[in-house]
FILUM-343687 format. One line per field, with one value per residue: z, x, y of N, C-alpha, C in turn; residue number from 1. Coordinates in steps of 0.1 Angstrom, whole numbers. Layout:
# FILUM-343687
n_z = [Z,...]
n_x = [X,...]
n_y = [Y,...]
ca_z = [Z,...]
ca_x = [X,...]
ca_y = [Y,...]
c_z = [Z,...]
c_x = [X,...]
c_y = [Y,...]
seq = [NUM,...]
//
This chain:
# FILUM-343687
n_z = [1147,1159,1152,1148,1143,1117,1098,1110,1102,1078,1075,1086,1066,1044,1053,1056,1030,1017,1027,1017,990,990,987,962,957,966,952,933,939,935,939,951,949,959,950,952,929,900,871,837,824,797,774,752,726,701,673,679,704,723,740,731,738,753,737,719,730,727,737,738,749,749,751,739,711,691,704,719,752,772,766,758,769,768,794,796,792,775,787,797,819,824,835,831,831,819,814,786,749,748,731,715,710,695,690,674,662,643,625,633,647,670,673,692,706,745,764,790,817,835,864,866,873,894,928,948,937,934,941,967,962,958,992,1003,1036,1042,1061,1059,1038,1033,1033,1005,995,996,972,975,998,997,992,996,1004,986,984,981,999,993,1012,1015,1029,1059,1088,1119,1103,1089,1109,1120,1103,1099,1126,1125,1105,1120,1144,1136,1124,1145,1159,1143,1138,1167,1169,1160,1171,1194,1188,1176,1202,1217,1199,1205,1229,1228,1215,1232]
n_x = [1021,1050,1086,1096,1082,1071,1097,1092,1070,1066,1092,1076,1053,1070,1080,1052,1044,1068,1063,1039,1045,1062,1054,1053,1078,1089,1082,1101,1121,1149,1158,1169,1171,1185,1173,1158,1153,1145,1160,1172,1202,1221,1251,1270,1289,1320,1327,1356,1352,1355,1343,1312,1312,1295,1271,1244,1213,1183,1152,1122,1092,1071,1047,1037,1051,1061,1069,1095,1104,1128,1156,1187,1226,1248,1272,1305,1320,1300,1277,1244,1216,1181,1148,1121,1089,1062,1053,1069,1083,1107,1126,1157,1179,1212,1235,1265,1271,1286,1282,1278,1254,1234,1207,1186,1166,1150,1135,1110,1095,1061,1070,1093,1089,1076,1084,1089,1105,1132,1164,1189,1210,1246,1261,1241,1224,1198,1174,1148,1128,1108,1117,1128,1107,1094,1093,1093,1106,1138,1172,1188,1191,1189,1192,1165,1136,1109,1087,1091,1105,1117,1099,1111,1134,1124,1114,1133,1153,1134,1135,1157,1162,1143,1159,1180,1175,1163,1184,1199,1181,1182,1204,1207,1191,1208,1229,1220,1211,1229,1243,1226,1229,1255,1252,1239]
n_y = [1347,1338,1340,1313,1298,1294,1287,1259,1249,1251,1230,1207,1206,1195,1173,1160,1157,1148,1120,1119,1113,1093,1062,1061,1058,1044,1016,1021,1003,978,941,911,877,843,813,780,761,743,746,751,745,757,744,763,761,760,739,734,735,753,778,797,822,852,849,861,847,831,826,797,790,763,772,797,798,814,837,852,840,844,865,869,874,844,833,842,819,800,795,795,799,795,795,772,774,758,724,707,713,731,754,770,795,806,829,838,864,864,847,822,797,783,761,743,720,713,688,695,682,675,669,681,707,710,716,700,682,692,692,698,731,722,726,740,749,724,716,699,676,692,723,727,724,747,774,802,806,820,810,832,866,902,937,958,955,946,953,982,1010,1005,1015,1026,1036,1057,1071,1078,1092,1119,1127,1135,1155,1174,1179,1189,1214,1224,1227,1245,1267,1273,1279,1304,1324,1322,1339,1359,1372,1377,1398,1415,1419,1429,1449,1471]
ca_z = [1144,1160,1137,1147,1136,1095,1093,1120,1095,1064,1076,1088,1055,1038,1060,1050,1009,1011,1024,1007,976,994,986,944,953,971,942,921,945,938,949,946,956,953,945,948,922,888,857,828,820,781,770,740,720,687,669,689,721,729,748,725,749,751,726,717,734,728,746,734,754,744,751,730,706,683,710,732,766,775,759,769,762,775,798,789,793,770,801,794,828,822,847,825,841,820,808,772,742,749,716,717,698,697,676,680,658,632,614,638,650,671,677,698,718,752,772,806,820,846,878,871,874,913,936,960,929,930,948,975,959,966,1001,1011,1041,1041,1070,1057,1022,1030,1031,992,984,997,963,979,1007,991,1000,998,991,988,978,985,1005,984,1016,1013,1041,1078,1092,1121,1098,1085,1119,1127,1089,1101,1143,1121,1100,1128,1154,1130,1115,1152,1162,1134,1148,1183,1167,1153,1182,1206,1178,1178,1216,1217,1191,1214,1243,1225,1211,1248]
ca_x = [1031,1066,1098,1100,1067,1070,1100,1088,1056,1076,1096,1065,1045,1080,1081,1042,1047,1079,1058,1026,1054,1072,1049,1053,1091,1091,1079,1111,1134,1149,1162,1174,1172,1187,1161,1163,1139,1145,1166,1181,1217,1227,1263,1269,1303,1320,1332,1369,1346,1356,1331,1305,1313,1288,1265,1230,1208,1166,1144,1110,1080,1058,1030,1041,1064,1067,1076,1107,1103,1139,1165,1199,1237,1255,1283,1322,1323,1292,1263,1229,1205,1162,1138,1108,1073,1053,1063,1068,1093,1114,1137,1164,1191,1225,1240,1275,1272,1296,1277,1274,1243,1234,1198,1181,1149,1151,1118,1108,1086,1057,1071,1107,1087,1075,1089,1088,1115,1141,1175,1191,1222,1255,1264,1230,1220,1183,1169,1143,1126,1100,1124,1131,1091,1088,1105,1089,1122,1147,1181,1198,1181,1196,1189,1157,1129,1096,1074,1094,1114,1117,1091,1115,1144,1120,1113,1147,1154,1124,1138,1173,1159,1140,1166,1194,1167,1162,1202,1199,1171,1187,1220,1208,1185,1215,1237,1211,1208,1245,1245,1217,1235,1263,1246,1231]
ca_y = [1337,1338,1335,1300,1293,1296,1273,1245,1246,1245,1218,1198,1206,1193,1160,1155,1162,1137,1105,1109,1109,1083,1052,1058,1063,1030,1007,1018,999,965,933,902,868,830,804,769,759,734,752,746,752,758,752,770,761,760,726,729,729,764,784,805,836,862,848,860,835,834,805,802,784,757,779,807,795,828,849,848,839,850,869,874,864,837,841,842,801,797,789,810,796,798,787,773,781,752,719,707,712,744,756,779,794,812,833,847,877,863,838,812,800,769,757,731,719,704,690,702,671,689,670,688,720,706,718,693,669,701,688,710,729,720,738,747,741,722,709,689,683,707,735,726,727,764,788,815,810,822,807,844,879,911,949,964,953,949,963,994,1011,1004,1028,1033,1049,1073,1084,1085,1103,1131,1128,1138,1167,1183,1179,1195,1223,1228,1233,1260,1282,1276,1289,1320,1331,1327,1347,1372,1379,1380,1411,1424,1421,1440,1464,1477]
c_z = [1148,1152,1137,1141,1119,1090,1100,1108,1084,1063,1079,1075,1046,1042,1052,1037,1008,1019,1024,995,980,986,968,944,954,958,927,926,939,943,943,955,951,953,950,942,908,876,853,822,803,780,758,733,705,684,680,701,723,730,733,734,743,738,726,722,733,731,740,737,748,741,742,722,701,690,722,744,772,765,767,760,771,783,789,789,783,779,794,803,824,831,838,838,837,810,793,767,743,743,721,702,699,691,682,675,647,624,620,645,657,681,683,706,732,762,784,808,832,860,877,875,890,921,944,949,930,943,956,963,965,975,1012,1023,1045,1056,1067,1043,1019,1032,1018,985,988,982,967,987,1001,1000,1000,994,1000,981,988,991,998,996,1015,1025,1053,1082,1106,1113,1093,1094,1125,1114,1096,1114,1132,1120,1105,1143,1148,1129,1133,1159,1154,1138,1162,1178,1166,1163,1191,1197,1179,1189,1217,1207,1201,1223,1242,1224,1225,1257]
c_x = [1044,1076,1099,1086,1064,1080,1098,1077,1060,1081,1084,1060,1053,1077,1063,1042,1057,1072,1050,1034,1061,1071,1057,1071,1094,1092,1092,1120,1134,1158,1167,1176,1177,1174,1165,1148,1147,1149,1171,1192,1217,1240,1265,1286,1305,1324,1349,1366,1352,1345,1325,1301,1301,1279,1252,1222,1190,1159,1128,1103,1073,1049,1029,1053,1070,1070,1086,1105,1112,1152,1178,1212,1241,1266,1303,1328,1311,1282,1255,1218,1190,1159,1127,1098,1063,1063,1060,1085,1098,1129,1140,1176,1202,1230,1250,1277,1283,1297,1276,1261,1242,1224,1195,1168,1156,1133,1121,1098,1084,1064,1085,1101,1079,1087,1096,1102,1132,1152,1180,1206,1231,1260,1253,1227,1201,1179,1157,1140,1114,1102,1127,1116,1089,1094,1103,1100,1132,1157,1191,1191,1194,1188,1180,1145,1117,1082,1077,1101,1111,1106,1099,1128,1137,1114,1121,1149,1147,1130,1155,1170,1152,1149,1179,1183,1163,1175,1204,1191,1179,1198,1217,1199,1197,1228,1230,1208,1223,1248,1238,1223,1249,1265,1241,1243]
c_y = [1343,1336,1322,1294,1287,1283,1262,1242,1245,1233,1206,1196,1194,1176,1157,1151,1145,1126,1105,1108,1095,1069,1051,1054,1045,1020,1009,1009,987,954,926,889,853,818,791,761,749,747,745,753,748,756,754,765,754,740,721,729,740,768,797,817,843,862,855,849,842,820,811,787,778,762,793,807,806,837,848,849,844,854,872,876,855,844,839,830,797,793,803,795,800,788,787,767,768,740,719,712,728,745,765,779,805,813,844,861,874,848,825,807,783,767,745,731,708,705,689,692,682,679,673,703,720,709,707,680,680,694,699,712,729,733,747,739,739,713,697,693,689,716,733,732,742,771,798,820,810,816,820,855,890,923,950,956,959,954,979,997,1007,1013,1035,1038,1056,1081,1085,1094,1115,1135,1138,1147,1174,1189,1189,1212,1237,1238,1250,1274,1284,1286,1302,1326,1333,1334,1358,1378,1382,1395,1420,1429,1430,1449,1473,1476]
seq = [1,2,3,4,5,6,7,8,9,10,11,12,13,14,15,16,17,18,19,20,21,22,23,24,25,26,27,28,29,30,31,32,33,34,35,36,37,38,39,40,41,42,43,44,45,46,47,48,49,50,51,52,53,54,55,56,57,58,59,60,61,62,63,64,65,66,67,68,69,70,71,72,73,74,75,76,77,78,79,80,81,82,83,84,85,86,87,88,89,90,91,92,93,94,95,96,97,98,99,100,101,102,103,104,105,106,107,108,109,110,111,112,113,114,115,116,117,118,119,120,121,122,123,124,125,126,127,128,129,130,131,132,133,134,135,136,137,138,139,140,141,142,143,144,145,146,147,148,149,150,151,152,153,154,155,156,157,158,159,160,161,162,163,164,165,166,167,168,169,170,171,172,173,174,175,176,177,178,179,180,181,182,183,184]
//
């Protein structure tokens, strides 16, 4: 084995190790996307019709009444958004943390949960109204990519870290014939 040999094989081993690890790493990434699908808006507020800011908000499913289907708070205007999944009587309630509390039921009929009845929102643009029935098309996504990276940036990433790892051995061989050439 030549000197260049040990770290070229390090580095390779290195590049191997980091994407069979790669895949588990993948699955932490995430994302984010606009919808255009059927919800329900909450507004939350007190008797003078001010906003119930940042309330406690809990929604609870027909199909599971005793257990919260979503938890959250409202925002700083009193709004708290849920997308219910099945229809029927869907209760909620709000509680500001200082003794206020303010429950209700509203029903979800199943052709609001159709796709194909959901309205475009204002600004979108829809070409027809079987670009509404897809939800799977998002009208906006962002962040991470749920197949995982590009496959070419990780062989430009690897083309990077063998091409630099390379410059380095070149450097120090022609650093070290240059002593030689001194030294003699």
């Amino acid at each position: 084995m030549n000197r260049y040999s040990r770290p070229m094989l390090a580095l390779t081993l290195a590049a191997v190790v980091h994407l069979g690890a790669a895949a588990e790493v993948w699955a932490h990434g995430s994302g984010w996307s606009q919808e255009s699908a059927f919800s329900v808006v909450l507004s939350f507020y007190y008797a003078d019709q001010t906003p119930m800011a940042y309330s406690e908000v809990q929604i609870f499913s027909p199909a599971e009444a005793g257990i919260p289907h979503q938890k959250g708070r409202s925002d700083r205007n009193g709004f708290f958004v849920f997308k219910p999944d099945v229809p029927g009587i869907w209760s909620f309630s709000a509680a500001d943390g200082q003794g206020h509390l303010s429950q209700g039921e509203v029903e979800v009929a199943a052709d609001q949960l159709n796709p194909e009845n959901v309205s475009a929102p204002p600004g979108a643009a829809v070409s027809s109204r079987s670009d509404l029935a897809r939800p799977e098309v998002p009208l906006a996504r962002g962040g991470a990519s749920a197949e995982g990276p590009d496959p070419l940036k990780i062989a430009l990433g690897l083309s990077l870290i063998a091409n630099l790892a390379f410059i380095v051995l070149w450097r120090k061989a022609l650093g070290k014939n240059k002593r030689q050439s001194a030294a003699q």
